[in-house]
N, C-alpha and C positions, 0 to 999 in steps of 0.2 A: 915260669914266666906266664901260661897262658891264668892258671891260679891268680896272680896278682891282679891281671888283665881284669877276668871274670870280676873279682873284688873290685877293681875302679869301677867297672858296668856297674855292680851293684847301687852303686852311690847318687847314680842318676843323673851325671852329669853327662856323660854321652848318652841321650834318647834322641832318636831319630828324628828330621824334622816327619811331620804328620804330611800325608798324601793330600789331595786338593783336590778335587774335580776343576776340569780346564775351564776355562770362562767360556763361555758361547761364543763363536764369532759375530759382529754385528747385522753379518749378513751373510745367509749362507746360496749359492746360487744352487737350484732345483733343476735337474732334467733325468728326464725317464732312462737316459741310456747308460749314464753314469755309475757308476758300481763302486764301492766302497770297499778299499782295499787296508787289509793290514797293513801300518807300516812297517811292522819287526821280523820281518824274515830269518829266524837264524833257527839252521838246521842244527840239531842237536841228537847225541845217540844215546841211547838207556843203555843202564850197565851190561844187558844181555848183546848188543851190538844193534838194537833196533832204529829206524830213522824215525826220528819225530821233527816237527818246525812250530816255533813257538806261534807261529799265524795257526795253529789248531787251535788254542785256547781263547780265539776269537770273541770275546761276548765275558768274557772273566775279569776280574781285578788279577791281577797277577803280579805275583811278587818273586822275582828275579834276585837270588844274591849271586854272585861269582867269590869263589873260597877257593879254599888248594890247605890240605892234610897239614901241609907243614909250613902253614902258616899260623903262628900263635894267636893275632886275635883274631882270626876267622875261626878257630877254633874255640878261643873267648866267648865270641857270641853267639855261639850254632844249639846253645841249651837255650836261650830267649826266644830265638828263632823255631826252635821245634815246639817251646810251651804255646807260643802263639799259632802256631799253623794246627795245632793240635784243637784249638780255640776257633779256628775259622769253616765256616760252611764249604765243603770241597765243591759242590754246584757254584757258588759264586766267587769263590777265589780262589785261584792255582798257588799252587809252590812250583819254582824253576829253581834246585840247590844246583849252579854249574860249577862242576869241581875244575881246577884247572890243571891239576895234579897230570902230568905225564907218563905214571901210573896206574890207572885207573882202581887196578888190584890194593893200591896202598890205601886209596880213599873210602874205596865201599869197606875192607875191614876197621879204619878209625871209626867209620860210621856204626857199622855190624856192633864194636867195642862197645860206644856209649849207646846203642841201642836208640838212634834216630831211625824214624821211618819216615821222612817225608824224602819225596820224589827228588831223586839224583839224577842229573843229567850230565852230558861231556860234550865240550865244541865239536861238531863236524866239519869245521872249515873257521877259518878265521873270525873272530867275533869284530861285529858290524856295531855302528855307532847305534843306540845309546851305550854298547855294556863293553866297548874297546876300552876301558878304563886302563890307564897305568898304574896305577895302586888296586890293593885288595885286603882286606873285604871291600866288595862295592854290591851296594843294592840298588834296583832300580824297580820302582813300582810305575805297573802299567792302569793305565782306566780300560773298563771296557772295549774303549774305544780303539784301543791301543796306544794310545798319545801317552807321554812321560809323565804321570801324576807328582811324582818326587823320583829323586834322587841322592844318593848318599854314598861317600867313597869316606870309607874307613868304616872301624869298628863303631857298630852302636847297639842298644838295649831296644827289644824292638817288643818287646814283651809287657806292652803299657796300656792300659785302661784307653786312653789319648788314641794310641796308634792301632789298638784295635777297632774303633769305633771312628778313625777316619776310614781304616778299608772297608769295614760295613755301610757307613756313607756314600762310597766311592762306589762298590758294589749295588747301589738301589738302582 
């Protein structure tokens, strides 16, 4: 199944929509006391058991999927997704792969298998809106800023001329 999958991605008809930088707001109010907070708090643990919080990545393009081993097209799309991250500058864009696998062990050796290296992560507590999605694969791309640049729930081909040069955009 995930075979056939992969071969639909290939066709081009699921590409992701492209990320956007947020519009300015018309008027932003100024005061010295004010402090600019992450909005995406969600604690997260590395395969070894370490606490990480996506508010580290602060100042990054970050690109956010949630997957899980045995699901067929999150597994469909996870070679577009590493060719691209492979492609991208690590100083200005993160990878966040969250397995949702309740295994942990099952996930890192599919991954170990095809021989992915981008950064695997596991929920530490319930996932917080943007990425409580009811379906999966779901990607969410962040601006620097941390505001939602795009969003996408389901399988898609992320691995495009288009969609690499919006996150380089995004990331200036």
């Amino acid at each position: 199944m995930g075979g056939i999958q992969r071969g639909l991605l290939a066709t081009g008809l699921w590409k992701a929509d492209v990320p956007a930088p947020a519009a300015a707001p018309v008027a932003t109010p100024v005061s010295s006391t004010s402090s600019s907070v992450y909005p995406h708090n969600l604690p997260l643990l590395t395969p070894d058991g370490k606490h990480v919080n996506l508010s580290d990545l602060k100042g990054k393009v970050v690109f956010v999927n949630l997957w899980a081993s045995w699901c067929p097209p999150c597994v469909a799309e996870m070679p577009g997704i590493h060719a691209l991250y492979k492609k991208m500058d690590p100083k200005k864009v993160a990878f966040v792969m969250i397995s949702l696998d309740e295994n942990p062990a099952k996930a890192q050796a599919m991954l170990k298998r095809q021989g992915y290296t981008f950064p695997v992560y596991f929920p530490a507590g319930p996932l917080v809106p943007p990425f409580d999605s009811n379906s999966i694969p779901s990607t969410v791309i962040l601006g620097p800023d941390g505001q939602v640049a795009a969003r996408h729930d389901g399988m898609a081909e992320y691995d495009t001329p288009e969609f690499k040069a919006a996150l380089e955009k995004l990331a200036r």
